[in-house]
C-alpha positions as CSV (number, residue, x, y, z in Angstrom):
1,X,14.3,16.3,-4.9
2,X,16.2,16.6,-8.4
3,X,16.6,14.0,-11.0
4,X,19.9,13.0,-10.2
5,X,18.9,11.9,-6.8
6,X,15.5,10.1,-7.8
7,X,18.1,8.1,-10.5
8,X,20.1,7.3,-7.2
9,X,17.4,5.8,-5.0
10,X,16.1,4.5,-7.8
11,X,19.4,2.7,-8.7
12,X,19.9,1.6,-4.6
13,X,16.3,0.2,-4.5
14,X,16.8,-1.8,-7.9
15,X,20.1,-3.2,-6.6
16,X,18.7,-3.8,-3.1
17,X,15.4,-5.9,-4.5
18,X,17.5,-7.7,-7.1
19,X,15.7,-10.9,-8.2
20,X,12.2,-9.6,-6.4
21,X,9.4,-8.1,-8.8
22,X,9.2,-4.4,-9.4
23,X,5.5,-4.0,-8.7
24,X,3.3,-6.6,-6.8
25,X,0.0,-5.4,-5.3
26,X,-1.2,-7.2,-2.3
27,X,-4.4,-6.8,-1.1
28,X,-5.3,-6.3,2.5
29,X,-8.0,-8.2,3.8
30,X,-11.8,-7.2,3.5
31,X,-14.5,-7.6,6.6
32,X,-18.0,-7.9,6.3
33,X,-20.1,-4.8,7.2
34,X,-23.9,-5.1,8.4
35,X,-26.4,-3.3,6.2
36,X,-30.1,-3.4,6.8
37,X,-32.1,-4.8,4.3
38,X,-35.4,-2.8,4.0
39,X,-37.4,-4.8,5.6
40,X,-38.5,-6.3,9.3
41,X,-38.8,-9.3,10.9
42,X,-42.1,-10.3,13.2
43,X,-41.0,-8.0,15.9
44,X,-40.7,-5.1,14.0
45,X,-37.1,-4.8,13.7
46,X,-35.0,-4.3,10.8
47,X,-33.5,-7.0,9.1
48,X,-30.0,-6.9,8.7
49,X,-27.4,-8.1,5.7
50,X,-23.4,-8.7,5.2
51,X,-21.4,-7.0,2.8
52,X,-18.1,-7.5,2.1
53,X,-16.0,-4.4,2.0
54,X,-13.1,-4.8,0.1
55,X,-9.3,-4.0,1.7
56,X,-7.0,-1.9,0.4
57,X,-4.5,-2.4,-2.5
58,X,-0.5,-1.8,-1.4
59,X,2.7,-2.5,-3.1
60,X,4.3,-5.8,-1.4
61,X,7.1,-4.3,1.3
62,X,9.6,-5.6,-0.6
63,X,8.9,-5.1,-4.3
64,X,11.0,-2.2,-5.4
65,X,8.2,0.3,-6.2
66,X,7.9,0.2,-2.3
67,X,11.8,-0.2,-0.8
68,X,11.9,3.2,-3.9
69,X,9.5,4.9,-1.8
70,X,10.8,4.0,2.0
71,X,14.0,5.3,0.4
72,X,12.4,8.4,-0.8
73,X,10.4,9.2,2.3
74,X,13.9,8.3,4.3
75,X,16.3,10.3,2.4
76,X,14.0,13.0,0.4
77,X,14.8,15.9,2.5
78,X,19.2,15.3,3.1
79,X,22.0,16.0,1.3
80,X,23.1,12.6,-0.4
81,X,26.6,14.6,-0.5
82,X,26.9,15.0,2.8
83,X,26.3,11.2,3.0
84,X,29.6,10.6,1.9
């Protein structure tokens, strides 16, 4: 992919988000993971905590960081000419 194509999604996503933000990171939700402790409990088996793992981070589907990238993904490969 050249320059003058990147400026052209880049242009399509801007005009196709107007008004949304550019970048907004949502973050997926954590769950709680098990860990054992260290230590037992009267019958001799391990003791067992929660954890939180945290989720992922991802660009908000339709902040234009991430309709840029659907578009890039979409038309990386063609010929925007051919478009036409």
């Amino acid at each position: 992919m050249n320059g003058r194509k990147a400026r052209a999604l880049r242009r399509a996503a801007r005009r196709m988000t107007a008004g949304l933000p550019s970048h907004k990171l949502v973050s997926e939700v954590g769950r709680q993971v098990a860990v054992p402790t260290g230590k037992l409990d009267a019958k001799g088996k391990p003791v067992m905590g929660f954890a939180e793992v945290v989720g992922t981070a991802r660009h908000a589907p339709t902040c234009t960081r991430a309709v840029y990238q659907k578009l890039k993904r979409v038309y990386g490969h063609t010929n925007l000419g051919a478009l036409k």
